[in-house]
Biopython code that builds the backbone (N, CA, C, O; Angstrom):
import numpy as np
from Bio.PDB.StructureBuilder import StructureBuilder

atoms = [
    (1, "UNK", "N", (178.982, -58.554, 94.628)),
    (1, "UNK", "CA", (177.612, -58.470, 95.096)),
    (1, "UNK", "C", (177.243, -59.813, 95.690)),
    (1, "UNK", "O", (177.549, -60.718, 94.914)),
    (2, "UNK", "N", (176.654, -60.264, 96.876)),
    (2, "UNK", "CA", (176.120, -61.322, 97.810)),
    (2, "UNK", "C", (174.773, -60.652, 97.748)),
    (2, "UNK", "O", (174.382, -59.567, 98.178)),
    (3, "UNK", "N", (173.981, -61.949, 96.861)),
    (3, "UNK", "CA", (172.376, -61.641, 97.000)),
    (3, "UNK", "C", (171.915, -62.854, 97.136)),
    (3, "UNK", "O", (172.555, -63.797, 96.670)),
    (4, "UNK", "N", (170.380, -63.100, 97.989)),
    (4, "UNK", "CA", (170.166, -63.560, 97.842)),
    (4, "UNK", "C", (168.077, -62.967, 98.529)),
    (4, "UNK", "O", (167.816, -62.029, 99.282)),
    (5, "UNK", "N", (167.321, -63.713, 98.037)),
    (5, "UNK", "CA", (166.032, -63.436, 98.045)),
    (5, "UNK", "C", (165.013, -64.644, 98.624)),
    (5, "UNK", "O", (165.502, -65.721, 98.964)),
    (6, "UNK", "N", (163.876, -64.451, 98.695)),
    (6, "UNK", "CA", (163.028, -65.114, 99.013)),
    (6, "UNK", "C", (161.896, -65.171, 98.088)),
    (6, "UNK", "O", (161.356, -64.181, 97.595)),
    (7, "UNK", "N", (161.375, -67.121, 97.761)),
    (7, "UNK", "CA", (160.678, -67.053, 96.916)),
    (7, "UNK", "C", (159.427, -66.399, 96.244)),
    (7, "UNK", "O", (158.904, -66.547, 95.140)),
    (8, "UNK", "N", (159.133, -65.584, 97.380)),
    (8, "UNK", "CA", (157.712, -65.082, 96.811)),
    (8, "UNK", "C", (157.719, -63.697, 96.129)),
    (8, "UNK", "O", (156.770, -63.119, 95.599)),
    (9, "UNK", "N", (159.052, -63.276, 96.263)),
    (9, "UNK", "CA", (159.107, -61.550, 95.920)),
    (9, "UNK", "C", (159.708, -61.735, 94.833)),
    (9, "UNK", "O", (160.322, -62.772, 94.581)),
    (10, "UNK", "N", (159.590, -60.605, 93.936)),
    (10, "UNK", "CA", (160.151, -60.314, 92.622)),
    (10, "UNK", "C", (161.137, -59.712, 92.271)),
    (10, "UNK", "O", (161.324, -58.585, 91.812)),
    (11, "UNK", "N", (162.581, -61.625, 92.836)),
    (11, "UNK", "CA", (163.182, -61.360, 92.804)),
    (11, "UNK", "C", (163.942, -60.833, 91.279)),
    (11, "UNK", "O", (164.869, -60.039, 91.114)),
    (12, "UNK", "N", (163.115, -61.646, 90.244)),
    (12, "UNK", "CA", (163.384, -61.181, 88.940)),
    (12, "UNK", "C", (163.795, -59.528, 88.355)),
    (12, "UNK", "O", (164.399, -59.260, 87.316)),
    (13, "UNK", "N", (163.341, -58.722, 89.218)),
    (13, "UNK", "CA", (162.921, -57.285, 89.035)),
    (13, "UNK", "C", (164.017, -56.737, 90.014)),
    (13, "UNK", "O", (164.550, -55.761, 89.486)),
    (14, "UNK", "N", (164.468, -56.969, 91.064)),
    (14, "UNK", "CA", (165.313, -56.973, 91.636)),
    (14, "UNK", "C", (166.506, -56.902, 91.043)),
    (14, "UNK", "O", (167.309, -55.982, 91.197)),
    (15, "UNK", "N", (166.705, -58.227, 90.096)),
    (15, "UNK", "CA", (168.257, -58.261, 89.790)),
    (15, "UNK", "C", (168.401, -57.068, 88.437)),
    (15, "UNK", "O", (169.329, -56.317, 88.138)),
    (16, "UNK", "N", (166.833, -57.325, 87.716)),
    (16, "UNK", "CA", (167.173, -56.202, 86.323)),
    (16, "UNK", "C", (167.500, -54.935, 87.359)),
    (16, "UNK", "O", (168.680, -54.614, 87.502)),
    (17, "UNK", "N", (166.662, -54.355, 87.940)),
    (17, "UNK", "CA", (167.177, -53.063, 88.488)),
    (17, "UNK", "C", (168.683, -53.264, 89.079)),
    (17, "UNK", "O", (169.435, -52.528, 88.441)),
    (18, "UNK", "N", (169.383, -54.000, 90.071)),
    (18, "UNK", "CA", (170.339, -54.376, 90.285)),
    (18, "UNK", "C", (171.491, -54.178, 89.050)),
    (18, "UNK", "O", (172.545, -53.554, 89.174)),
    (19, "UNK", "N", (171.112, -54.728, 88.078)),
    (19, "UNK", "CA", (172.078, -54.943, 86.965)),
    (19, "UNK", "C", (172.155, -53.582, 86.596)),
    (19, "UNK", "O", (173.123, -52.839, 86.760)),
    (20, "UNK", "N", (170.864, -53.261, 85.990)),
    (20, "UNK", "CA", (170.820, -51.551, 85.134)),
    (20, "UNK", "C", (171.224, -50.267, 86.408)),
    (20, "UNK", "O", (171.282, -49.052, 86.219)),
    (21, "UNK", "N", (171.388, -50.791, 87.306)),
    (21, "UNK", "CA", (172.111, -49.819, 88.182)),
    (21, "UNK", "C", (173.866, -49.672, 88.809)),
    (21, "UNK", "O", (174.567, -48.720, 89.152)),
    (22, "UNK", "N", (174.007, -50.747, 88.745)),
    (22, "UNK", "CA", (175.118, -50.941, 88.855)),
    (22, "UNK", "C", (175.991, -52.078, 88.436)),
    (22, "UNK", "O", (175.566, -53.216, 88.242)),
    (23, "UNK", "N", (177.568, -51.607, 88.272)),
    (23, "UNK", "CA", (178.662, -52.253, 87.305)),
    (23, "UNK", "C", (179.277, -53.497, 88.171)),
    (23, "UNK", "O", (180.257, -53.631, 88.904)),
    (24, "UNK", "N", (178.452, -54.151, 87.822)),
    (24, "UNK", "CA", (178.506, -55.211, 88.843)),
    (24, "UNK", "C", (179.528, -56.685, 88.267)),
    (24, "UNK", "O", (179.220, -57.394, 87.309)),
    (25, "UNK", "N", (180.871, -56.879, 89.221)),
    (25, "UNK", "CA", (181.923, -57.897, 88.920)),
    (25, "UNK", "C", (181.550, -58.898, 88.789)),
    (25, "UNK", "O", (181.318, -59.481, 87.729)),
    (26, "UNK", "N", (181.416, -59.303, 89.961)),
    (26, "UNK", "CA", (180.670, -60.643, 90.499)),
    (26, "UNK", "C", (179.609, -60.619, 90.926)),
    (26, "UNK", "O", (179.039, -59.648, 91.422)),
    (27, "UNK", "N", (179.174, -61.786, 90.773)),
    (27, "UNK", "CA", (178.008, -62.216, 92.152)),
    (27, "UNK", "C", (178.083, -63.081, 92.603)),
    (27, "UNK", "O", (178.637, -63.916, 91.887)),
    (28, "UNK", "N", (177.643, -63.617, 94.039)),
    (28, "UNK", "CA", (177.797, -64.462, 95.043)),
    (28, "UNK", "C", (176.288, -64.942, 94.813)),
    (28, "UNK", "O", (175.706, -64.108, 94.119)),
    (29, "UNK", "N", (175.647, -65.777, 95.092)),
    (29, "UNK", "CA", (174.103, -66.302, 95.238)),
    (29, "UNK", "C", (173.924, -67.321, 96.372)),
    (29, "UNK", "O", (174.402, -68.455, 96.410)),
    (30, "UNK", "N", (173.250, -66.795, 97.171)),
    (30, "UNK", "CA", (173.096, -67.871, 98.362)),
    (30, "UNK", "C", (171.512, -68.095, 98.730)),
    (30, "UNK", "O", (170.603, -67.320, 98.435)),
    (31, "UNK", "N", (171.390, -69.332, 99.443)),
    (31, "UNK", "CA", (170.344, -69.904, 100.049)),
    (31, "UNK", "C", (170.306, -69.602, 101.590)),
    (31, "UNK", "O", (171.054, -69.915, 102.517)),
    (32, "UNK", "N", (168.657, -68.564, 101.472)),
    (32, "UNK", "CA", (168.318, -68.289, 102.805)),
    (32, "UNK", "C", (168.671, -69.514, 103.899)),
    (32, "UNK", "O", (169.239, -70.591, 103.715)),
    (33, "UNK", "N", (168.079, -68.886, 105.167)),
    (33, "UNK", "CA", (167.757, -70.118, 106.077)),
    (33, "UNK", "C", (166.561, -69.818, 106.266)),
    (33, "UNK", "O", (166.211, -68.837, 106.922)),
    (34, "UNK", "N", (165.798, -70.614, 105.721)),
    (34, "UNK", "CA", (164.407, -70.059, 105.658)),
    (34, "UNK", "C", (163.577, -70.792, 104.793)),
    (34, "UNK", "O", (164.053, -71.028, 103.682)),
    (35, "UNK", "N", (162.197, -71.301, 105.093)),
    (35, "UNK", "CA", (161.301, -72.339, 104.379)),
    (35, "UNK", "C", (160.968, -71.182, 102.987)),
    (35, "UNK", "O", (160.609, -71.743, 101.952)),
    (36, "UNK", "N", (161.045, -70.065, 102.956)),
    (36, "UNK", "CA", (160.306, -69.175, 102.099)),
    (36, "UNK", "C", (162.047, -68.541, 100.983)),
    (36, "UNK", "O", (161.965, -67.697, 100.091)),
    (37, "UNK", "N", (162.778, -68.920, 101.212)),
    (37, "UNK", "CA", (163.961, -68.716, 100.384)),
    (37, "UNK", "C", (164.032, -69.340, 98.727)),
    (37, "UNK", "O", (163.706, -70.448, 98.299)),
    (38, "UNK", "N", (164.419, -68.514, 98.240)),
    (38, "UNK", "CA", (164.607, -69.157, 96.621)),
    (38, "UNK", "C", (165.881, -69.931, 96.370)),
    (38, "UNK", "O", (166.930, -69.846, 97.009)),
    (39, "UNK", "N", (165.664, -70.549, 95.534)),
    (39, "UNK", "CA", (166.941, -71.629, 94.880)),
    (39, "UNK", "C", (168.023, -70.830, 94.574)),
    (39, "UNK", "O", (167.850, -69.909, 93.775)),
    (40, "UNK", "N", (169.421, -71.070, 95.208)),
    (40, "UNK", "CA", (170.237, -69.998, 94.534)),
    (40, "UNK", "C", (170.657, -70.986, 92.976)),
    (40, "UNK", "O", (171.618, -70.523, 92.361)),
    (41, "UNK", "N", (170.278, -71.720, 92.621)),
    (41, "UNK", "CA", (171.032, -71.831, 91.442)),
    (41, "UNK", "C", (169.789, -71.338, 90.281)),
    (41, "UNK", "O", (170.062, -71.137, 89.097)),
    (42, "UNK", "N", (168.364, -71.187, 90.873)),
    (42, "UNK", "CA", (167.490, -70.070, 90.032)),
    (42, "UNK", "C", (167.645, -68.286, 89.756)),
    (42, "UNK", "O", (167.431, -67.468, 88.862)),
    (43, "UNK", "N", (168.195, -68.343, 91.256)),
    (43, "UNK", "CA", (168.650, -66.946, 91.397)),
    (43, "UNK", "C", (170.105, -66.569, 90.192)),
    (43, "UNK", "O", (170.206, -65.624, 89.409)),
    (44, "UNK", "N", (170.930, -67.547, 90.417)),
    (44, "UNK", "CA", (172.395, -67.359, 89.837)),
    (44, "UNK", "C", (171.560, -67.592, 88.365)),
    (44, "UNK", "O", (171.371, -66.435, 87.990)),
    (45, "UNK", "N", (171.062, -68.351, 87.510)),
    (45, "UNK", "CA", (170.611, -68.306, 86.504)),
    (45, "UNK", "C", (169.973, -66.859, 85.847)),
    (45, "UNK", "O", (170.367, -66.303, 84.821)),
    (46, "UNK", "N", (169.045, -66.491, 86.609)),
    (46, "UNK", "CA", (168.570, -65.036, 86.637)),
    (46, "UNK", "C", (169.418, -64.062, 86.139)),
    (46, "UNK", "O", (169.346, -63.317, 85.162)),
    (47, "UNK", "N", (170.545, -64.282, 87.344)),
    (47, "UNK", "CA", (171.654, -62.521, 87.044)),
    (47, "UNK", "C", (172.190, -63.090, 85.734)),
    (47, "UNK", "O", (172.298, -62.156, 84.939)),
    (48, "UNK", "N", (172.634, -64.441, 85.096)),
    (48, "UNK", "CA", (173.401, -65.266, 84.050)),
    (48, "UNK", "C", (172.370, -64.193, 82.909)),
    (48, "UNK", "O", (172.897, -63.285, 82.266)),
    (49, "UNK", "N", (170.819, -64.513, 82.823)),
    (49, "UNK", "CA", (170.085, -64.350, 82.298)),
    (49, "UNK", "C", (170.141, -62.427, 81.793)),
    (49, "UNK", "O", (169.980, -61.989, 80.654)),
    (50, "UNK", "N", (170.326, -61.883, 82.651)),
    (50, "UNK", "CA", (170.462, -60.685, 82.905)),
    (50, "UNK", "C", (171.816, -60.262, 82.024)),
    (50, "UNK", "O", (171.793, -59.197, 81.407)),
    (51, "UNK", "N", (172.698, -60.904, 81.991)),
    (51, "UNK", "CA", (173.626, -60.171, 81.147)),
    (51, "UNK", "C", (175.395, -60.335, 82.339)),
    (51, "UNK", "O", (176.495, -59.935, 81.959)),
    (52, "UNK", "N", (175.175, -60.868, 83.427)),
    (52, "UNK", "CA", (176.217, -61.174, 84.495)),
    (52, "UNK", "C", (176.972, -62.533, 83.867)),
    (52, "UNK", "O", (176.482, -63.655, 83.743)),
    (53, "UNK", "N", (178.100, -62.155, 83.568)),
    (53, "UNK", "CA", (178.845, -63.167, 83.342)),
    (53, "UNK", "C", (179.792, -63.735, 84.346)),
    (53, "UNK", "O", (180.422, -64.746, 84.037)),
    (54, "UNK", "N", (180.000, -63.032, 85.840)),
    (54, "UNK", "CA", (180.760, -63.545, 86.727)),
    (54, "UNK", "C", (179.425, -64.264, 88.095)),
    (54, "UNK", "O", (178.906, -63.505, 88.913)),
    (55, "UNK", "N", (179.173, -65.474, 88.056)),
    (55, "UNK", "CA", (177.795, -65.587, 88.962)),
    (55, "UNK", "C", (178.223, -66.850, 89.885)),
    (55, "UNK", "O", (178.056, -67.880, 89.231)),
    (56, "UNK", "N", (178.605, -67.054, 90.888)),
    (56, "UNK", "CA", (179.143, -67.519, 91.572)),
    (56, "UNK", "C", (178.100, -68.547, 92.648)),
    (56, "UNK", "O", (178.128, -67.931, 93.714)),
    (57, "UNK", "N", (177.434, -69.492, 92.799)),
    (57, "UNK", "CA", (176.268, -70.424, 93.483)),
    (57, "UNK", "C", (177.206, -70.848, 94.896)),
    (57, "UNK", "O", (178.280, -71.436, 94.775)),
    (58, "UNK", "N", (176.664, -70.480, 96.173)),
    (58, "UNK", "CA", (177.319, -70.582, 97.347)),
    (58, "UNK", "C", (176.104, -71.471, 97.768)),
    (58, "UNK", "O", (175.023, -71.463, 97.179)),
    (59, "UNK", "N", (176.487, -72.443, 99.147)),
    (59, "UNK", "CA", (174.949, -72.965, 99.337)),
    (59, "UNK", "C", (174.436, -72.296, 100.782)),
    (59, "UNK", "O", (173.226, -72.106, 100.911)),
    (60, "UNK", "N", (175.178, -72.004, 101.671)),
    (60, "UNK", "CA", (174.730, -70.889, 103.068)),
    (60, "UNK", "C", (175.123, -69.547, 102.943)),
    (60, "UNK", "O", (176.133, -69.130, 102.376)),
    (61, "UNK", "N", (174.162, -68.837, 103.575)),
    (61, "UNK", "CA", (174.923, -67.722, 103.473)),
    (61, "UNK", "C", (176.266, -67.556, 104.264)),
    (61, "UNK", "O", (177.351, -67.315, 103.734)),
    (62, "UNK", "N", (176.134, -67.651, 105.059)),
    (62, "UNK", "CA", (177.508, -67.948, 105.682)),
    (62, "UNK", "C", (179.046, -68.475, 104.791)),
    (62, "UNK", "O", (180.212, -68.226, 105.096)),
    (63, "UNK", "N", (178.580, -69.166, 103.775)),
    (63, "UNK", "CA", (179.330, -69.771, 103.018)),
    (63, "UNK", "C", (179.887, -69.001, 101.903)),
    (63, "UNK", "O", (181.041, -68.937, 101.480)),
    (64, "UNK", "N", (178.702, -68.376, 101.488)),
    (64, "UNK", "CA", (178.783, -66.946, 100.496)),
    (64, "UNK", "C", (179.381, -66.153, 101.246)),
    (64, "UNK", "O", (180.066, -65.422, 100.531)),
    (65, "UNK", "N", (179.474, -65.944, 102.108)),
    (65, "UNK", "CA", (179.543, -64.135, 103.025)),
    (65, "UNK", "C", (181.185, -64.672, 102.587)),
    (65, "UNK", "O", (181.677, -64.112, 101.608)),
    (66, "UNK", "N", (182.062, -65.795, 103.338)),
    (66, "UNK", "CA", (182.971, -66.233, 103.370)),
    (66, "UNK", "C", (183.867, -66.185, 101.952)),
    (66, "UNK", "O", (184.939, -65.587, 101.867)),
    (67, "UNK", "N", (183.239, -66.918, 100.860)),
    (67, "UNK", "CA", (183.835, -66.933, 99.892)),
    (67, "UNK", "C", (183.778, -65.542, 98.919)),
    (67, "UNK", "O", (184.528, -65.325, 97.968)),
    (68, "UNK", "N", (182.751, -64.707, 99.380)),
    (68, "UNK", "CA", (182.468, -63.584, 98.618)),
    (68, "UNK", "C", (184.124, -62.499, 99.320)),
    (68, "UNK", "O", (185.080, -62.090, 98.661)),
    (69, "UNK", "N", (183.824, -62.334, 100.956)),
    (69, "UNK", "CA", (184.962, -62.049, 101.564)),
    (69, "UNK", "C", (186.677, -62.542, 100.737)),
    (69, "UNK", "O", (187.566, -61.933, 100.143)),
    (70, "UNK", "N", (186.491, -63.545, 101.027)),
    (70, "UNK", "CA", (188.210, -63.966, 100.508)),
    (70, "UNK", "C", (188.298, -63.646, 99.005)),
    (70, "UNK", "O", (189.460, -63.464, 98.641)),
    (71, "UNK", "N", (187.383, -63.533, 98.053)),
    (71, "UNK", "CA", (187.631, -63.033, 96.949)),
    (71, "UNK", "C", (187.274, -61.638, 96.563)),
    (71, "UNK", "O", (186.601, -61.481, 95.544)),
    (72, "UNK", "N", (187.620, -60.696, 97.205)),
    (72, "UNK", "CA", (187.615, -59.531, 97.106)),
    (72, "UNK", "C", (188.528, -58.729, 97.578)),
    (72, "UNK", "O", (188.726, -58.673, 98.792)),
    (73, "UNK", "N", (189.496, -57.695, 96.361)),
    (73, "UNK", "CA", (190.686, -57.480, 97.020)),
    (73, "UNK", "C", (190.022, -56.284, 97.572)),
    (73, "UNK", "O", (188.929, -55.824, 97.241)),
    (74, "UNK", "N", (191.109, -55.710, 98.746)),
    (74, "UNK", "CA", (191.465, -54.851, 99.717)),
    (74, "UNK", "C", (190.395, -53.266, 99.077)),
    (74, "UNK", "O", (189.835, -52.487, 99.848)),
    (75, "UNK", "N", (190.376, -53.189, 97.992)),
    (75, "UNK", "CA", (190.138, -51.752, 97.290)),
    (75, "UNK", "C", (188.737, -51.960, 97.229)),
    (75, "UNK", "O", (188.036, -50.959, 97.375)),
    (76, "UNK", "N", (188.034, -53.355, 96.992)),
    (76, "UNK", "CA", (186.814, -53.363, 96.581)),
    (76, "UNK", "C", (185.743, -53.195, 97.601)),
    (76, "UNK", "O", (186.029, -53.027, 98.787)),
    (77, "UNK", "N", (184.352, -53.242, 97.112)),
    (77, "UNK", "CA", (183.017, -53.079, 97.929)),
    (77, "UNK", "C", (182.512, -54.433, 98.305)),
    (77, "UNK", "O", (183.073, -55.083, 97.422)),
    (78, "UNK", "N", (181.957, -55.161, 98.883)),
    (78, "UNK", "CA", (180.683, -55.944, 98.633)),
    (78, "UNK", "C", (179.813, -55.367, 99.070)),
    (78, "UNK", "O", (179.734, -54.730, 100.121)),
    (79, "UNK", "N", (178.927, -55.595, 98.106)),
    (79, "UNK", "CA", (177.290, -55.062, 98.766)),
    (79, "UNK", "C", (176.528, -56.267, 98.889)),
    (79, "UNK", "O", (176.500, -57.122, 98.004)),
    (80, "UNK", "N", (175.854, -56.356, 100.069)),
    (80, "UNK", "CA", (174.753, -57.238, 100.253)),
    (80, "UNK", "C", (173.577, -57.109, 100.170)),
    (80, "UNK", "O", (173.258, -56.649, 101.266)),
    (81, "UNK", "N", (172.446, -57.246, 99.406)),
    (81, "UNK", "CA", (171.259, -56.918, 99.074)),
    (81, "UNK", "C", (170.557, -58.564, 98.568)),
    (81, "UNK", "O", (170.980, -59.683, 98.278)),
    (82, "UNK", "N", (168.870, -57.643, 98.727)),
    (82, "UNK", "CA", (168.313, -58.932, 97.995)),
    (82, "UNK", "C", (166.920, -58.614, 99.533)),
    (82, "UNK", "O", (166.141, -57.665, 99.630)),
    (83, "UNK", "N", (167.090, -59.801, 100.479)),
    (83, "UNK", "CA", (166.023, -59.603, 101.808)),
    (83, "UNK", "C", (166.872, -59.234, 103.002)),
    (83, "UNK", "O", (168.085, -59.349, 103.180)),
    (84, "UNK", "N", (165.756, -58.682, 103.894)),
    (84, "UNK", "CA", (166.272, -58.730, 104.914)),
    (84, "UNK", "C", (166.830, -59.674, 105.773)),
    (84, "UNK", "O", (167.607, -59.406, 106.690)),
    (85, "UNK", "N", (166.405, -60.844, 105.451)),
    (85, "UNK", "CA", (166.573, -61.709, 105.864)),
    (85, "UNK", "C", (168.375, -62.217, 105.554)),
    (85, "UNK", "O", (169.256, -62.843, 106.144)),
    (86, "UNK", "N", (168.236, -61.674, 104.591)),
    (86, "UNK", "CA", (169.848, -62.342, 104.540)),
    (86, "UNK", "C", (170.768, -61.086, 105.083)),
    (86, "UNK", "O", (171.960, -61.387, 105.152)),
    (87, "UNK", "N", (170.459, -59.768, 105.475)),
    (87, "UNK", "CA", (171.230, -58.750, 105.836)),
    (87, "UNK", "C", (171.084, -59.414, 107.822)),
    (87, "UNK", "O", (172.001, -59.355, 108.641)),
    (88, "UNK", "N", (169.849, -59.901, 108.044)),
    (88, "UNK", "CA", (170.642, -60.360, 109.441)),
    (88, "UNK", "C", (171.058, -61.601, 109.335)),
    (88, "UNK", "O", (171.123, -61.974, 110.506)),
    (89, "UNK", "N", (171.492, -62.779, 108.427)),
    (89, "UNK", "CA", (172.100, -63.693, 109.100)),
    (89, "UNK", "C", (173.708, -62.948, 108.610)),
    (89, "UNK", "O", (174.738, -62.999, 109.281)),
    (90, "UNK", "N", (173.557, -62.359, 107.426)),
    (90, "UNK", "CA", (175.033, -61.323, 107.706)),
    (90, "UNK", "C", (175.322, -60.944, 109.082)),
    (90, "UNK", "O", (176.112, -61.589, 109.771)),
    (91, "UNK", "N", (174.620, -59.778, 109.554)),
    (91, "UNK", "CA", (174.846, -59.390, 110.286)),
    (91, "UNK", "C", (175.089, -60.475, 111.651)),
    (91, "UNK", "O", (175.516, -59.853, 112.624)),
    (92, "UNK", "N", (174.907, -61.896, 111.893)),
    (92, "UNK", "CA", (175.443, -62.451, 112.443)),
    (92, "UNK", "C", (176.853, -63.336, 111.976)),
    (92, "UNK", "O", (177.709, -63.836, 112.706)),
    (93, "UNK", "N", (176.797, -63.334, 111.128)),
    (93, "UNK", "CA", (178.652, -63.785, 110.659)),
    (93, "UNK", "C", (179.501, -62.259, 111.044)),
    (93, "UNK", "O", (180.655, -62.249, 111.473)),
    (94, "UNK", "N", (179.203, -61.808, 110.954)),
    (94, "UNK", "CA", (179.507, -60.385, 111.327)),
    (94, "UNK", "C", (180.556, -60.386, 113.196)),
    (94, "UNK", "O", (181.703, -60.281, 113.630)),
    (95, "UNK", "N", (179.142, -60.583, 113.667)),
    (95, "UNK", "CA", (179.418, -60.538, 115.219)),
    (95, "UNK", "C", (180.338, -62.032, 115.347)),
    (95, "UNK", "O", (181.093, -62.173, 116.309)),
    (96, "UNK", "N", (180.226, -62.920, 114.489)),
    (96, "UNK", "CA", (180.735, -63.926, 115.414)),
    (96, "UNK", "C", (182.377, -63.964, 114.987)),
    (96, "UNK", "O", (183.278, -64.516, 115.619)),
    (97, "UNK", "N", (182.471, -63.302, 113.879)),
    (97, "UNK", "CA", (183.700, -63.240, 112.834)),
    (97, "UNK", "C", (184.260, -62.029, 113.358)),
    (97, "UNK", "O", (185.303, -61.704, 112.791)),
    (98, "UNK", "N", (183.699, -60.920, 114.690)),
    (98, "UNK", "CA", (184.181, -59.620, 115.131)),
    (98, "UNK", "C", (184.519, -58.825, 113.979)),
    (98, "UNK", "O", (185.393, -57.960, 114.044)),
    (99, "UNK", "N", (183.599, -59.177, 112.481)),
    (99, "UNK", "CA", (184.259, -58.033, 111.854)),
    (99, "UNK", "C", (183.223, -56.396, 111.468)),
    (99, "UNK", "O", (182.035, -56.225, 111.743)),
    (100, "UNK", "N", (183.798, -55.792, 111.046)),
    (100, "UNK", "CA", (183.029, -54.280, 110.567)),
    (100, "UNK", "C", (182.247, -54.599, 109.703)),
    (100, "UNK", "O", (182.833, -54.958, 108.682)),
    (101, "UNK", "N", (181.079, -54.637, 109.634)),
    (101, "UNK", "CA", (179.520, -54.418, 109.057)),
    (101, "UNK", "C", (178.965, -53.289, 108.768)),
    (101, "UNK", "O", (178.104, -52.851, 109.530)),
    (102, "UNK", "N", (179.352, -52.542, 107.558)),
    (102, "UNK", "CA", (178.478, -51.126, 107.352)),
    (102, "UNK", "C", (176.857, -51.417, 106.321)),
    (102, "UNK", "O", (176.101, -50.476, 106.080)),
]
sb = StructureBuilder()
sb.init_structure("model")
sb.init_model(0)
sb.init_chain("A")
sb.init_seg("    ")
for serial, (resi, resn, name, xyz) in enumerate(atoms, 1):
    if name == "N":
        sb.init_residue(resn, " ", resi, " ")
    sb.init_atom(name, np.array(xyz, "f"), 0.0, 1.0, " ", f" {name:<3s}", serial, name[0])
structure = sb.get_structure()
């Protein structure tokens, strides 16, 4: 899982639903690009808090997208959630990396 949020939303509520919904390995935590982005090492504390014992602090998303990528074998998912905001700077590592974005 690559999440990451923005400070004003509840992201707290986010990750419980996140967690109580799904069997979640890892997590990736990254810092928007954005004046309104939350701390990923508040965020990574959170999912810690939550009951996630694999929580991984990236500092760009770009950086996350990357390291979340290379550590995930061939069989697995990543899901990206959290703001929109971080589904388009995905979606630009995406285009510049020419890879498949569902």
């Amino acid at each position: 899982l690559l999440f990451a949020a923005v400070s004003d939303k509840d992201y707290g509520e986010m990750i419980r639903i996140l967690r109580d919904g799904l069997n979640i390995a890892q997590v990736t935590v990254a810092r928007l690009d954005s004046g309104r982005a939350a701390d990923q090492g508040l965020l990574a504390a959170r999912f810690r808090e939550a009951g996630c014992s694999r929580v991984t602090e990236a500092g760009t998303v770009r950086e996350a997208f990357a390291q979340a990528v290379k550590g995930r074998k061939e069989q697995e998912r990543l899901y990206v959630v959290g703001s929109l905001y971080l589904i388009g700077e995905i979606r630009k590592c995406c285009r510049q990396q020419a890879l498949e974005c569902i």
